[in-house]
C-alpha positions as CSV (number, residue, x, y, z in Angstrom):
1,X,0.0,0.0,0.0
2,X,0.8,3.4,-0.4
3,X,0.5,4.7,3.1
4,X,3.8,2.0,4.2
5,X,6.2,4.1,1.9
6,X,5.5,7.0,4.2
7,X,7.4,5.6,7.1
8,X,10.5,5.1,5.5
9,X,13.7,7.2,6.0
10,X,15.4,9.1,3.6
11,X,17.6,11.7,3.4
12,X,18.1,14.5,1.3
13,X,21.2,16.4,0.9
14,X,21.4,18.7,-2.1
15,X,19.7,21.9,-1.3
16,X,17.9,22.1,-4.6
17,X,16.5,19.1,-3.9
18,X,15.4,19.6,0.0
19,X,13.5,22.7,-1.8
20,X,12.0,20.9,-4.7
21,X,10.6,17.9,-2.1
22,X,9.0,20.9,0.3
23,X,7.4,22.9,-2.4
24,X,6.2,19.4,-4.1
25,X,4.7,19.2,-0.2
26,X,3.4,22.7,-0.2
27,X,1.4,21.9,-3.9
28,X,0.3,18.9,-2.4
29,X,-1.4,20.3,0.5
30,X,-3.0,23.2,-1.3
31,X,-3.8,21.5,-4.0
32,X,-7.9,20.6,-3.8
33,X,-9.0,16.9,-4.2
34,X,-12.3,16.2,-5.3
35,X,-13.9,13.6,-2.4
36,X,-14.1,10.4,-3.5
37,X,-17.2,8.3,-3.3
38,X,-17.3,5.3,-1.7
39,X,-19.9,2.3,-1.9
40,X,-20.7,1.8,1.3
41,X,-23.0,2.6,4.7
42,X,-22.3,3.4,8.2
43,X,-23.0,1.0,10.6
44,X,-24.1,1.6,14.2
45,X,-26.6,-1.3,15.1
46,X,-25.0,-3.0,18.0
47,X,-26.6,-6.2,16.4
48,X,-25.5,-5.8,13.2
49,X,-22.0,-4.7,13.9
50,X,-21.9,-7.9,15.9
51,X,-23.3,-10.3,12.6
52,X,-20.5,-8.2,10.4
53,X,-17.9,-9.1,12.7
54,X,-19.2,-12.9,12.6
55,X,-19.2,-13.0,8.7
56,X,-16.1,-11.2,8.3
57,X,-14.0,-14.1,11.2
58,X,-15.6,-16.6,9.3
59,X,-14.5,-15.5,5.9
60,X,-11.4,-14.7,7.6
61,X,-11.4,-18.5,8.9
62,X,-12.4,-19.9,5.8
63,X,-10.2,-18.8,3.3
């Protein structure tokens, strides 16, 4: 996944570089994303969070 390549350490040394990776930063966090829509519902039954938990361990369980 993606988000696993953010705890890695590396280091820049070239100053030219140390400013291109903080205004790539900078453009990155001012830059606007459109929200992504995702299939999906929330969930706050106690009893159906509990017969989600039981179908996902016994998917889990069975392959």
């Amino acid at each position: 996944m993606a988000a696993s390549s953010i705890t890695k350490n590396f280091v820049i040394a070239d100053k030219d570089d140390v400013e291109a990776f903080a205004d790539a930063l900078e453009k990155a966090a001012n830059t606007d994303y459109p929200p992504i829509p995702t299939l999906g519902r929330q969930v706050t039954d106690p009893k159906e969070i509990k017969a989600l938990m039981i179908r996902l361990k016994e998917k889990k369980m069975n392959g």
